[in-house]
C-alpha positions in Angstrom: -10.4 31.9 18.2 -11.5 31.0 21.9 -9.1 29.3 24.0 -9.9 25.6 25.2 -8.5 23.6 27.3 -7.6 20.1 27.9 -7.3 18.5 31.2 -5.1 15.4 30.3 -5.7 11.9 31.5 -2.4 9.4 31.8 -4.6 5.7 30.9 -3.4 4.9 27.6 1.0 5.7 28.1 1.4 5.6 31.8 4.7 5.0 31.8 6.1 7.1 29.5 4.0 10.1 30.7 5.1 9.4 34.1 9.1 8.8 33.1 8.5 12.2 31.0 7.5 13.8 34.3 10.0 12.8 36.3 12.7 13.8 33.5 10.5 17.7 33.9 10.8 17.9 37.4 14.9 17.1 37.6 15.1 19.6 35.3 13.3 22.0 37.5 10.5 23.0 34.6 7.7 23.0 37.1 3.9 23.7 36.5 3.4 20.8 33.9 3.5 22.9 30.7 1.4 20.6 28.6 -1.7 20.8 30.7 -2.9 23.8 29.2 -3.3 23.6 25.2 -5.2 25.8 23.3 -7.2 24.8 20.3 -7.0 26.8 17.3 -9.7 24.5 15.3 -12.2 22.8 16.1 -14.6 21.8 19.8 -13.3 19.4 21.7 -16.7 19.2 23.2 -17.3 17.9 19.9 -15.3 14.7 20.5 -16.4 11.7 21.7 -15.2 10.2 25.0 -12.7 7.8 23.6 -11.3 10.4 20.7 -10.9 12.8 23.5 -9.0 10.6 26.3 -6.4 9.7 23.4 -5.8 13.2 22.2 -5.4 13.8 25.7 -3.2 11.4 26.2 -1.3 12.4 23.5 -1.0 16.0 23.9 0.6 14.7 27.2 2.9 12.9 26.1 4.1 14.9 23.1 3.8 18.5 24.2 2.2 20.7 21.4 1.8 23.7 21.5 -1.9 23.7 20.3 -4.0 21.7 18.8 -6.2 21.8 15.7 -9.1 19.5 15.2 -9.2 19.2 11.3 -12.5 19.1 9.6 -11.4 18.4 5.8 -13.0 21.4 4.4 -11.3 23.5 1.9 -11.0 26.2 4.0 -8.8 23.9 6.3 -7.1 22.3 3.3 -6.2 26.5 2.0 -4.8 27.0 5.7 -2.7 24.0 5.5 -1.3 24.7 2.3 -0.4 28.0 2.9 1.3 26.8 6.2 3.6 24.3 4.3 4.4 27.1 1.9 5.6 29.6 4.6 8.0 26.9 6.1 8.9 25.5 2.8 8.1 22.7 2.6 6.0 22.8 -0.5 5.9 24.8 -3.5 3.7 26.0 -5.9 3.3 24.8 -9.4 1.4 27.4 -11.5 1.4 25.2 -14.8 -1.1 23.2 -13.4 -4.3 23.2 -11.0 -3.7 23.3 -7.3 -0.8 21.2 -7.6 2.1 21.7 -5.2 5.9 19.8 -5.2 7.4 18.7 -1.7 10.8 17.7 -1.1 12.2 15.7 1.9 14.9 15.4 3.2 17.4 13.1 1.6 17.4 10.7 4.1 13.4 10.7 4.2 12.7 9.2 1.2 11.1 5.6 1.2 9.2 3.1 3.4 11.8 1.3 6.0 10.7 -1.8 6.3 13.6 -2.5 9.0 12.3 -0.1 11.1 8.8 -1.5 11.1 7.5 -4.0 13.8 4.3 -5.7 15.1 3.8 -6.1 18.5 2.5 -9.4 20.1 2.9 -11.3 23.8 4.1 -14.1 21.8 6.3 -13.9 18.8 4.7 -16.8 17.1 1.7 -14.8 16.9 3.5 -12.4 14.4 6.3 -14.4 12.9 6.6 -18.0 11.8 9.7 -19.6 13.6 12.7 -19.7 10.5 14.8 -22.9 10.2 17.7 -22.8 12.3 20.4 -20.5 11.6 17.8 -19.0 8.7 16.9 -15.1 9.3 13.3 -14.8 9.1 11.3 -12.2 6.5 8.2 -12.7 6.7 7.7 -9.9 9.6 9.6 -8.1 12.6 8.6 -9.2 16.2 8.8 -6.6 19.1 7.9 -7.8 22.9 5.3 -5.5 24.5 8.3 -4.2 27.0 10.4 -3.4 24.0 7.4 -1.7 22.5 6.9 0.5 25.0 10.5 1.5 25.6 10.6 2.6 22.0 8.0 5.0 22.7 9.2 6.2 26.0 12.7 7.3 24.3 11.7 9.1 21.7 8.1 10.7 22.1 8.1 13.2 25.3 8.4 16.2 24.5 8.4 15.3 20.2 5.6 18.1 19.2 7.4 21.2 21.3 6.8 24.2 19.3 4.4 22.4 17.1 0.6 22.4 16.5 -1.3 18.6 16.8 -3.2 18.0 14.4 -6.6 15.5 14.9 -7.8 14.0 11.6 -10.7 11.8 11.5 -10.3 9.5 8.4 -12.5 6.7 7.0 -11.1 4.1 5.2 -13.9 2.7 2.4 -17.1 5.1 2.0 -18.0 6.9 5.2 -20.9 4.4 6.9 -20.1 1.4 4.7 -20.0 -2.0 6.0 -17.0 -2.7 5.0 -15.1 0.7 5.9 -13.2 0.7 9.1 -12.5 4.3 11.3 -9.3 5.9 12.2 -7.9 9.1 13.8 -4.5 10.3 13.3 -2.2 12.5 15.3 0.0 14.1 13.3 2.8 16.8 14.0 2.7 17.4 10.4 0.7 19.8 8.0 2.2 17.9 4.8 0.4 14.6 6.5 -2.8 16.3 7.2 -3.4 17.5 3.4 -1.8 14.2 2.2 -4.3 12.8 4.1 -6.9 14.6 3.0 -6.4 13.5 -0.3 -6.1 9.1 0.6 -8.8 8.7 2.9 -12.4 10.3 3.6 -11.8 12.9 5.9 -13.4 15.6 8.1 -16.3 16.1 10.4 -18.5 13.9 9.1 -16.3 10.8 10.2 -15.7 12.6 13.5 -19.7 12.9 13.7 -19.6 8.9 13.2 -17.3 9.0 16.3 -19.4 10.5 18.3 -21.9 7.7 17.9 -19.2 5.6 19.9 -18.1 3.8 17.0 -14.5 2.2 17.5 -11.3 3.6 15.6 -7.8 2.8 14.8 -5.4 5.0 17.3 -2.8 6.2 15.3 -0.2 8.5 16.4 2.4 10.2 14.5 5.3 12.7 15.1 8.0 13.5 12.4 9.9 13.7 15.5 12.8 16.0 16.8 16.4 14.4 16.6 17.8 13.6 19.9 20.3 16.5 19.5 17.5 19.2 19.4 19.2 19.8 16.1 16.9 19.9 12.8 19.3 19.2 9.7 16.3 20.8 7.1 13.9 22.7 8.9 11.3 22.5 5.9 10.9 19.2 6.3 11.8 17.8 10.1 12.1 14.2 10.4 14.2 11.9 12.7 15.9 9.5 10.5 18.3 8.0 12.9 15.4 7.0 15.5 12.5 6.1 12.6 10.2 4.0 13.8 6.9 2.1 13.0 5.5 0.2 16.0 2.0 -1.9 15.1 -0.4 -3.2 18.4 -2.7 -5.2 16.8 -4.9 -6.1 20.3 -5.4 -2.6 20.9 -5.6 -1.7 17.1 -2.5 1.2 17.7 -0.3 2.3 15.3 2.6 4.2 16.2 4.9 6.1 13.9 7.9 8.1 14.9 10.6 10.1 13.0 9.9 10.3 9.1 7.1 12.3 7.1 7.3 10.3 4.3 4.6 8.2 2.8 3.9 4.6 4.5 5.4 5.8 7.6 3.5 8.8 7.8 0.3 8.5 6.4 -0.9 5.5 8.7 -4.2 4.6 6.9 -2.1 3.3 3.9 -0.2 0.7 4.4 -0.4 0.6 8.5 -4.3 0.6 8.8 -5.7 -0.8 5.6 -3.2 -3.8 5.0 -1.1 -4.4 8.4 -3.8 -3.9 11.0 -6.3 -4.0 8.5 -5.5 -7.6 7.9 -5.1 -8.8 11.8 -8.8 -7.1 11.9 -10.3 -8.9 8.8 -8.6 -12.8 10.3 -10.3 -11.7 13.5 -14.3 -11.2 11.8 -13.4 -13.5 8.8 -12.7 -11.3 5.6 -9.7 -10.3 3.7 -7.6 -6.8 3.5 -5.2 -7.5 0.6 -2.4 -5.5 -1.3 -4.8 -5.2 -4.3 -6.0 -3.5 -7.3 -9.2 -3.7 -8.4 -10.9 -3.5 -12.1 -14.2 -3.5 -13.6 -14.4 -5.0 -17.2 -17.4 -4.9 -19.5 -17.1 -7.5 -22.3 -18.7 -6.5 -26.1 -22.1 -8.1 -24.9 -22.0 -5.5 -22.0 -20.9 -8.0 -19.3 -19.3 -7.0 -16.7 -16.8 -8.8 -14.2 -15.1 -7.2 -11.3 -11.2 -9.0 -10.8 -9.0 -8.2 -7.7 -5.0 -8.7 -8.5 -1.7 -9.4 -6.1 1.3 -8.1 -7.8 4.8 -7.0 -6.4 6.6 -3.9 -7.1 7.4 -3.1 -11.0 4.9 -5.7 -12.1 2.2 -3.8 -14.0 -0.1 -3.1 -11.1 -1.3 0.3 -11.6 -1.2 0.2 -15.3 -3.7 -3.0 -14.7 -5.8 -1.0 -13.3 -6.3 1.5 -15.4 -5.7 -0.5 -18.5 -6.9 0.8 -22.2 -7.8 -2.6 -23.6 -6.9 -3.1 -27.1 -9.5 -5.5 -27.7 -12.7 -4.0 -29.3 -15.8 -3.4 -27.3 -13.6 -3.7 -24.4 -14.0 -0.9 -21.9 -12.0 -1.0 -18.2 -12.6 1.3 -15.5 -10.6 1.7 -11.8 -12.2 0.8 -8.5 -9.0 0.7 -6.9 -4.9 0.1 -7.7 -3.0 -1.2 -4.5 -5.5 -2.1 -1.8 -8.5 -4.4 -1.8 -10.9 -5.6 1.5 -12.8 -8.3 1.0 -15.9 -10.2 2.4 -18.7 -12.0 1.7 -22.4 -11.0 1.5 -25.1 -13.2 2.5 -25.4 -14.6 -0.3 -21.7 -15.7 -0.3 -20.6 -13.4 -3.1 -17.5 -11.9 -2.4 -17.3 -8.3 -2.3 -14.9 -5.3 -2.0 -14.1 -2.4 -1.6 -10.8 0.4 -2.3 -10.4 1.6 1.3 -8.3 4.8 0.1 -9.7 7.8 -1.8 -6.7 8.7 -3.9 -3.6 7.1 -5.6 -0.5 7.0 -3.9 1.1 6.6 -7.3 5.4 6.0 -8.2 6.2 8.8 -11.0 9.1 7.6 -12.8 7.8 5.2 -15.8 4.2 6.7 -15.6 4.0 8.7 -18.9 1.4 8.8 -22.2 2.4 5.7 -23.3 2.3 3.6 -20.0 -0.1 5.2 -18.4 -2.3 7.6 -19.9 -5.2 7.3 -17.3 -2.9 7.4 -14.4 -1.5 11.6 -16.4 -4.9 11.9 -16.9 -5.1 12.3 -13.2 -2.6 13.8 -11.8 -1.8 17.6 -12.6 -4.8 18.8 -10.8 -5.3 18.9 -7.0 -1.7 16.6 -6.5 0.5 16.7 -4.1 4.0 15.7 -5.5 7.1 14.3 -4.1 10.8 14.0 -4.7 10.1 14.5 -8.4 12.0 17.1 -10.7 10.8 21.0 -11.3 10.6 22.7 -14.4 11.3 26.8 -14.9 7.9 26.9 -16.7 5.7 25.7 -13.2 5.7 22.2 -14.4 7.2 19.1 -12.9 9.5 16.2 -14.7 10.3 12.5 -13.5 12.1 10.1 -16.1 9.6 8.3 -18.5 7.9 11.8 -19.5 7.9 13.5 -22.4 10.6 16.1 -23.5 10.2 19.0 -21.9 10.0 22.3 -24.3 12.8 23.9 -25.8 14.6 26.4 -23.4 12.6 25.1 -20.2 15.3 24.0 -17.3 15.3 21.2 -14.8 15.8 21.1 -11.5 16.2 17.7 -9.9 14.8 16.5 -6.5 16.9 17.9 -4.7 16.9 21.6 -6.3 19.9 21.1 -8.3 20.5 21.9 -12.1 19.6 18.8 -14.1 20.5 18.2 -17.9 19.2 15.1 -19.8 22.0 13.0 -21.1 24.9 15.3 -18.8 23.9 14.9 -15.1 24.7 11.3 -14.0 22.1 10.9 -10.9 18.0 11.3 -12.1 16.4 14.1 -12.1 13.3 12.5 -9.9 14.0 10.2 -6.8 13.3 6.6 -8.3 10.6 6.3 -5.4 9.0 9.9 -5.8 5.5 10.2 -5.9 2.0 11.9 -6.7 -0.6 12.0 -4.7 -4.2 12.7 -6.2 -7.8 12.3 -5.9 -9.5 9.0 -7.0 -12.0 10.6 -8.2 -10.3 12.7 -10.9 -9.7 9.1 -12.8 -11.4 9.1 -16.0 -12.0 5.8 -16.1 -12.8 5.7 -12.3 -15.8 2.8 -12.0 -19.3 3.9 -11.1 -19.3 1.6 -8.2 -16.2 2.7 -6.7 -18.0 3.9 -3.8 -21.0 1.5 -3.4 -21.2 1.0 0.1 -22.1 -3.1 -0.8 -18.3 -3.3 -2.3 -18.4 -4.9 -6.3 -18.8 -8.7 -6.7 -15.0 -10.2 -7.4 -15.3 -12.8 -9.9 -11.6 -13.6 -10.0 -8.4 -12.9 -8.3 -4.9 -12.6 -9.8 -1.7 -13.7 -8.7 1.7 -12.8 -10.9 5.0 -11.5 -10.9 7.9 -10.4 -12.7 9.2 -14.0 -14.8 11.4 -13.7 -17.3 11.7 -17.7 -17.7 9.7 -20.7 -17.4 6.2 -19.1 -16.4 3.5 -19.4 -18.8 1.5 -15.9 -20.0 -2.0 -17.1 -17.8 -3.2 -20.3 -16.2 -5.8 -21.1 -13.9 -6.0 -22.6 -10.5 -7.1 -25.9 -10.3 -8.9 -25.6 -7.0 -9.0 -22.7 -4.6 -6.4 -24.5 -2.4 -4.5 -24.5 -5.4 -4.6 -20.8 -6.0 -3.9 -20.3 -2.4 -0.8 -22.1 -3.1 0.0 -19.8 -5.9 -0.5 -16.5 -4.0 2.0 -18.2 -1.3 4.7 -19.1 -3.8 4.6 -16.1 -5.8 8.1 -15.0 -7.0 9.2 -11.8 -8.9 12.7 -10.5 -10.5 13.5 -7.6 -8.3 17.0 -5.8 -8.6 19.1 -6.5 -5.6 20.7 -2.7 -5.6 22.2 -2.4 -2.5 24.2 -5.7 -3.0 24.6 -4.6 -6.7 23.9 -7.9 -8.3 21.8 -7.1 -10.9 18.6 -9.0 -11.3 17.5 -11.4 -8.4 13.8 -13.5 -8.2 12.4 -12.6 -4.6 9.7 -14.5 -3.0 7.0 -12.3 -2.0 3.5 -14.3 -1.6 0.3 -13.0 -2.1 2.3 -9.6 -2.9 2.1 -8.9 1.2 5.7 -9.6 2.6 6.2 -6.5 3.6 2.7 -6.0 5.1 2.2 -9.3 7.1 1.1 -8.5 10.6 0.7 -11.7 12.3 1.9 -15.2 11.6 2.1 -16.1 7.9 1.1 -19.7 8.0 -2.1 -18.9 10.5 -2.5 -16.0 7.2 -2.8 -19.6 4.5 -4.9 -21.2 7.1 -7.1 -17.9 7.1 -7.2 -17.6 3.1 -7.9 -21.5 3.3 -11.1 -21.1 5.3 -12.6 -18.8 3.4 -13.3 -22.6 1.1 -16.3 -23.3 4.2 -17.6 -19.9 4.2 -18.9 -19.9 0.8 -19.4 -22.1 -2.5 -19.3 -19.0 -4.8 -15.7 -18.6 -4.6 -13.8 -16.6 -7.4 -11.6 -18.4 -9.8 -7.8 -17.6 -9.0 -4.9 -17.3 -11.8 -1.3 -16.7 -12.7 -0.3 -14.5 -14.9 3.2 -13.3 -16.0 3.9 -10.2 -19.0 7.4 -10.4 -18.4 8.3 -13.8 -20.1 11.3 -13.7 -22.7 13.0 -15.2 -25.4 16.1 -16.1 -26.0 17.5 -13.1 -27.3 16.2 -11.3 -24.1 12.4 -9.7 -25.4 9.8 -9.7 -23.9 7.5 -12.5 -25.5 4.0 -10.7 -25.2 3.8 -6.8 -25.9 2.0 -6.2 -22.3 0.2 -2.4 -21.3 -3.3 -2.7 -23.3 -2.5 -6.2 -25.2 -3.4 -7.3 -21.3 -6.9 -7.2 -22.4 -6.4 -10.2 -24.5 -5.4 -12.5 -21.3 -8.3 -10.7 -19.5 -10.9 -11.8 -21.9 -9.8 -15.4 -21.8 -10.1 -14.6 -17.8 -13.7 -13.6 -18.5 -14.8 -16.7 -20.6 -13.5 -19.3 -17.9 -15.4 -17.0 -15.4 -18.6 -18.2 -17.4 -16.8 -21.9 -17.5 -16.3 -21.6 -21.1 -14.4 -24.8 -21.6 -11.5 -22.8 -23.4 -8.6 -24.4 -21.3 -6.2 -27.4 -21.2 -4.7 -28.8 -18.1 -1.0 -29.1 -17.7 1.2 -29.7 -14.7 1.3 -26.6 -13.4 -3.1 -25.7 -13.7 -5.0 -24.9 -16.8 -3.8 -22.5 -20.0 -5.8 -21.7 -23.1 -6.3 -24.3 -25.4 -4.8 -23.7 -29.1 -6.8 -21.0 -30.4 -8.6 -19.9 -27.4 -6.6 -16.8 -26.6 -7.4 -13.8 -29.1 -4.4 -12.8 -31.0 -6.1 -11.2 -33.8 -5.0 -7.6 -34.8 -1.5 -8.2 -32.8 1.1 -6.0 -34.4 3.9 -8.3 -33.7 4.1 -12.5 -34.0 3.3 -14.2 -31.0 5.3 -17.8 -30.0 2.2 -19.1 -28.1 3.9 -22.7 -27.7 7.1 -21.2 -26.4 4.9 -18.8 -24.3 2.9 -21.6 -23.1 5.4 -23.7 -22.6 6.7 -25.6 -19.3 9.9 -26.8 -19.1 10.2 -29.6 -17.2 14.2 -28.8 -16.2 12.8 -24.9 -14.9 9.7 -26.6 -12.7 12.1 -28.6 -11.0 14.2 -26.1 -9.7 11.1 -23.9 -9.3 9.8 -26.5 -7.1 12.4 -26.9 -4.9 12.8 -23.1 -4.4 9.5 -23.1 -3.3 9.7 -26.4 -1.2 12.9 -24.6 0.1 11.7 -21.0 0.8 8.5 -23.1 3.0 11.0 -25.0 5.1 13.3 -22.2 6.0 10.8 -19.8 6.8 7.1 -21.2 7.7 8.2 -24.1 8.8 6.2 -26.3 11.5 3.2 -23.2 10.6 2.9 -24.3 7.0 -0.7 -25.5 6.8 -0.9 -29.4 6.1 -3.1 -28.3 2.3 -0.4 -26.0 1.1 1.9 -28.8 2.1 0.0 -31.2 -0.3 -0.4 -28.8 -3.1 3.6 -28.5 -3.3 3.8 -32.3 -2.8 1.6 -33.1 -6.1 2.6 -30.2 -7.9 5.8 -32.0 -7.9 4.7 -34.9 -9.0 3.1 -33.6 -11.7 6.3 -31.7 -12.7 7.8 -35.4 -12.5 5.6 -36.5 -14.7 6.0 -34.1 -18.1 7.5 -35.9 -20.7 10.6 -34.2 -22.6 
């Protein structure tokens, strides 16, 4: 391959370039070794003017070795592979096609949300001001000085003895009005085919580029510990100095120290829901933490519904339900991320931004999820699961593996079901495949005009007091349930058992600027059109006393669904209660269900539970929104309670 070379500009990290310099020349390394790169792929001629001043910048700052422009073919995607396998960072699994198993480094192994901040001039920009003596959750705050100084420790010199790699990335259809452009620089080869694999990728976007269209800068180095020491040279990472820095004015992302998932693949949850999200509230539409179906009912009517759950709450198996119901049929757009806006003829429409699933292993299985096995042994990348001594891989939830076949946990120990004490797959270990491969992927999936949503859900983990479904009264109402969602999560690291978090609209993790200005933006979109979607509750996690779950969940969902679908076409199949609108007696289809259903008792809303629910949530909006609450979610708790006054025992 021709050398090229890169004469490097200092606009975009002055001051860390300049502070790297200085650092050079006291240590007597003269001649300013980064100036000349050579690329081993691709023409920077090729790039546009803004693409090439920040790889420039970049390769400044972080000192590669070379640099490789990635095109997203499968010649590229071969190369990459083959790389990872010489430094061991992935092997092969010959039981399946193309697949390959990657494990971290223990310490690499999840999101880390406390390491995660948004940068603003002003923190009330990106956080709501807590109640005195209240830590705040709704978001980290870093001051643009703060922000920088992060970068300037740990980024000079982070890609030594490394190639940067360029990938231009779509996020929704390439050319689609509703798809946003990135371009990530990566240090990392497991990145770049993950990559691959989530967004559209390759020379067409980069083509786009060259058009002048705007991007998302995001750069990424798995980083080199501050001892020059690497504790597992397949898979280099910088645990004690992880970062993940968010700019939302100059739409920057910038990622330092892991490899792993969120923090390393930036068009997930970085681009498509944290600055993805400061983007939509800036040209009025929505990026939300999403999944999104198709149903077609037995007249061959089909509705598109968008649905906000937490962790552990049913989201993926939503959306690639098997509906019990006859004539029924489901199919995928998407099952974590939804953006949203409205056509011009104020129908609300949206896209998946990703191109694959990002999918948790343990729990997925034939009886869960049969859809989500359907698509994952061909062309996946997986992490942190178990191996198996015939090629295969293992996570708990699967089947039994044959007779005589060993297991090797996550960490490339022996494994024995019902001997070893720790699992066999890392609870948060993953797969990583294609969209497309989905058998029940949706048609539309890709339509450039995003699918008309018809109705969004809300829900969470419940195992008390929270009806099955119910209906939003108003869309200020439904806003209102988005922000006072609540789930049962397990408090681990405090080991005390089963705890209900708040977590509205599903997004706590992912807010990335103020969360009441966030209501006030959902709020608006009531003036933007009069062909709003219906919004509901729902909750498959409800139990009785003896501690089952009161509806059988997984396909059964289909039933709740197609109660959904009728109030979509205003049948008037509901009755109101305190809390919004369930099914009236007999409206729900229980016909065919293998096991009793309570409906009153699942239905039912106890006045003593609403009371406290109330006051959680009246508590949770004092203690951490505050003064930034808007005035209509103020007024939707204030007669909520009065309705809840008003039941009758």
């Amino acid at each position: 391959m021709i050398s090229k070379v890169f004469l490097f500009t200092t606009k975009r990290f002055p001051r860390q370039i300049a502070q790297h310099v200085k650092r050079m020349a006291t240590a007597s390394e003269a001649g300013l070794k980064y100036s000349h790169l050579r690329t081993v792929n691709g023409d920077p001629a090729r790039l546009s003017p803004k693409v090439r001043a920040f790889v420039e910048e970049s390769a400044a700052l972080c000192q590669p070795d070379k640099i490789h422009i990635c095109d997203g073919s499968d010649a590229e995607n071969n190369e990459l592979l083959a790389t990872q396998q010489r430094q061991g960072t992935i092997i092969p699994l010959p039981k399946y096609d193309n697949c390959w198993l990657a494990r971290t480094n223990p310490a690499d192994v999840a999101r880390v949300e406390s390491k995660t901040f948004i940068c603003t001039e002003r923190r009330e920009e990106t956080v709501p001001t807590p109640k005195a003596g209240v830590t705040g959750t709704l978001g980290n705050w870093m001051p643009p000085q703060e922000y920088e100084k992060a970068i300037s420790q740990r980024f000079p010199g982070c890609m030594k003895g490394r190639t940067m790699y360029v990938v231009p990335f779509s996020m929704g259809p390439v050319g689609s009005p509703l798809s946003k452009i990135g371009v990530e620089i990566t240090d990392s080869p497991y990145v770049v085919a993950s990559m691959r694999i989530m967004t559209r990728m390759g020379s067409n976007v980069m083509e786009q580029l060259y058009d002048g269209d705007e991007f998302v800068r995001c750069l990424h180095s798995v980083g080199t510990p501050a001892s020059g020491v690497v504790d597992m040279p397949s898979w280099p990472c910088d645990p004690e100095r992880t970062i993940i820095l968010h700019k939302p004015a100059l739409n920057e992302i910038v990622s330092y120290g892991s490899g792993y998932g969120g923090n390393s693949l930036l068009g997930k949850k970085c681009f498509a829901l944290r600055i993805g999200s400061t983007i939509a509230h800036r040209e009025g539409w929505l990026a939300e933490h999403m999944l999104i179906l198709g149903i077609t009912n037995p007249r061959g009517e089909k509705r598109y519904i968008a649905a906000a759950f937490p962790s552990a709450c049913g989201k993926t198996n939503l959306a690639m339900l098997t509906p019990t119901l006859p004539g029924y049929k489901v199919e995928c757009v998407g099952d974590d991320i939804a953006w949203m806006k409205f056509d011009s003829q104020g129908q609300l429409r949206a896209i998946n931004p990703e191109n694959g699933f990002f999918g948790v292993a343990p729990g997925t299985s034939m009886a869960t999820n049969p859809n989500a096995m359907a698509t994952a042994f061909k062309n996946t990348v997986f992490t942190n699961v178990a191996s198996t001594s015939d090629g295969g891989v293992y996570w708990e939830g699967m089947d039994e593996v044959a007779e005589g076949v060993k297991i090797t946990d996550w960490q490339g120990r022996p494994w024995k079901k019902g001997e070893t004490k720790t699992s066999a797959a890392h609870p948060n270990s993953r797969f990583c495949s294609p969209a497309a491969q989905c058998p029940i992927i949706d048609g539309a999936w890709e339509d450039h005009q995003g699918v008309p949503i018809s109705a969004i859900l809300f829900g969470g983990r419940r195992p008390a007091g929270v009806p099955l479904v119910y209906e939003a009264n108003s869309w200020a109402h439904g806003v209102f349930l988005g922000a006072a969602m609540r789930s049962e999560a397990t408090a681990a690291a405090e080991h005390k058992g089963k705890v209900i978090m708040h977590d509205p609209f599903a997004m706590r993790p992912f807010f990335a600027y103020n969360f009441g200005h966030y209501l006030d933006h959902w709020l608006s979109m009531e003036s933007r059109s009069s062909r709003l979607p219906k919004i509901f509750h729902v909750n498959w996690f409800r139990k009785d006393n003896n501690g089952n779950f009161m509806w059988p969940g997984f396909g059964e969902n289909s039933r709740v669904l197609d109660w959904i679908i009728r109030r979509i076409d205003n049948e008037p199949c509901f009755q109101d209660t305190a809390i919004g609108r369930i099914p009236s007696r007999g409206a729900l289809n229980v016909e065919g269900l293998k096991q009793p259903i309570d409906l009153d008792t699942l239905f039912s809303i106890p006045k003593a539970f609403w009371t406290q629910e109330v006051e959680e949530i009246a508590k949770y909006f004092d203690n951490q929104v505050g003064k930034d609450l808007p005035e209509a979610i103020g007024r939707e708790l204030s007669d909520l309670r009065k309705r809840i006054n008003d039941i009758k025992e």
